[in-house]
C-alpha positions in Angstrom: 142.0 57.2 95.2 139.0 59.3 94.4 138.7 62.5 96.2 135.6 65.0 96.5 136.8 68.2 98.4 133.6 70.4 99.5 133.7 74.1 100.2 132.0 77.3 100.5 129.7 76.5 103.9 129.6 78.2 106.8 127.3 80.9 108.5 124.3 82.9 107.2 121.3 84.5 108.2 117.9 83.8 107.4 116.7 84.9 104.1 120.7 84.6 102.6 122.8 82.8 99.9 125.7 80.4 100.1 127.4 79.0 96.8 128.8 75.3 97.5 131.5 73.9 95.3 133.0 70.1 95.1 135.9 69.4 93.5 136.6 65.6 92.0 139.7 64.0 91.4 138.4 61.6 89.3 139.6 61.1 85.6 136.0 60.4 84.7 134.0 63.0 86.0 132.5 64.3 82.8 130.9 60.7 82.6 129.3 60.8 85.9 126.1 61.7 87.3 126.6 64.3 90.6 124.9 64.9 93.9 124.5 66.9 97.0 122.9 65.6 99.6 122.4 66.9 103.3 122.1 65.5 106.6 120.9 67.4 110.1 121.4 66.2 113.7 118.7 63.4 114.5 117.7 63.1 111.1 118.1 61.0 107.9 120.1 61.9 105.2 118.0 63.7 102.6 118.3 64.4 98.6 118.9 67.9 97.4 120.2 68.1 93.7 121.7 65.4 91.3 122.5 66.5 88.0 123.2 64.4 85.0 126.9 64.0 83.2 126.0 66.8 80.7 124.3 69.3 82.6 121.8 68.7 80.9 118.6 67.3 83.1 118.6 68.4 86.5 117.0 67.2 89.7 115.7 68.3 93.1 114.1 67.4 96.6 111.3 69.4 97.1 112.0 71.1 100.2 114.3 73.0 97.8 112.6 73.5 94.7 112.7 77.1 93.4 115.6 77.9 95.6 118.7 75.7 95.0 120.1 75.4 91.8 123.0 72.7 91.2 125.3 73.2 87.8 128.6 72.1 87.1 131.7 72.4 85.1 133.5 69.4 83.2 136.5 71.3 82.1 137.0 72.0 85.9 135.6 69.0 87.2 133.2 70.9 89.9 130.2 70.6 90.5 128.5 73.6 92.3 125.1 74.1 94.5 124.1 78.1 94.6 121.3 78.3 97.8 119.4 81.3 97.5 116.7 82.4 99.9 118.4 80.0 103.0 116.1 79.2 105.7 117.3 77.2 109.5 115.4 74.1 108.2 118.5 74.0 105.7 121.0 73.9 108.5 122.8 70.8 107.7 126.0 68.9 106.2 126.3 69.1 103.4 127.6 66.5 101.0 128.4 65.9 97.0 129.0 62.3 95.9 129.5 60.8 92.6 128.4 57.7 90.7 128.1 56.1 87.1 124.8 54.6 87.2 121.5 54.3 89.2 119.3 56.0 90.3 119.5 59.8 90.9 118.3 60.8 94.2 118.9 57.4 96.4 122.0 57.8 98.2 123.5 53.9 98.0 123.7 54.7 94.2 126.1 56.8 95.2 130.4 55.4 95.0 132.2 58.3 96.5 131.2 60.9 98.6 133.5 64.1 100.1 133.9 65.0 103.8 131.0 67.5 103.8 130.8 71.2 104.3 128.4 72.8 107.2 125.7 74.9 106.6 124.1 77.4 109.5 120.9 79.0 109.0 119.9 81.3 111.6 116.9 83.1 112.4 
């Protein structure tokens, strides 16, 4: 069984930083492509970060651009997501997932997925 194990979420005021981490299981997580994705009450889920097997090209949604940054570790299998500059609008779950192959920022690319770690913005 694959397991991704979120952590690091919780409360912060506006204008703060949170560093999310996820954890894989997976033998083959220096061959996949890694994602964090978020999701807020009444909305869809959204695309935040992806970032390819080698670190190497990385990719974001724009309502985070310039303020996110997503990086990750083979030897440790982890992939992190540092959030600087949090505002509520990023109050969310948030979620990594792993796959192999497609494309980056569309969710059903996506084969595993952790339980999600919450994220509170307030004002």
């Amino acid at each position: 069984q694959v397991q991704l194990v979120e952590s690091g979420g919780g409360l912060v005021q506006a204008g703060g930083s949170l560093n999310l981490s996820c954890t894989a299981s997976v033998g083959t997580f220096s061959l996949s492509t890694m994602g964090w994705f978020r999701q807020a009450p009444g909305k869809e889920r959204e695309f935040v970060a992806a970032i390819d097997r080698s670190g190497g090209d990385t990719n974001y949604g724009d309502s985070v651009k310039g303020r996110f940054t997503i990086s990750r570790d083979n030897a440790k299998k982890t992939v992190f997501l540092q959030m600087n500059n949090l505002k509520p609008e990023d109050t969310a779950v948030y979620y990594c997932a792993l796959q192999y192959s497609g494309i980056y920022y569309y969710d059903r690319s996506y084969d595993h997925w952790g339980q999600g770690t919450q994220v509170t913005v307030s004002a």
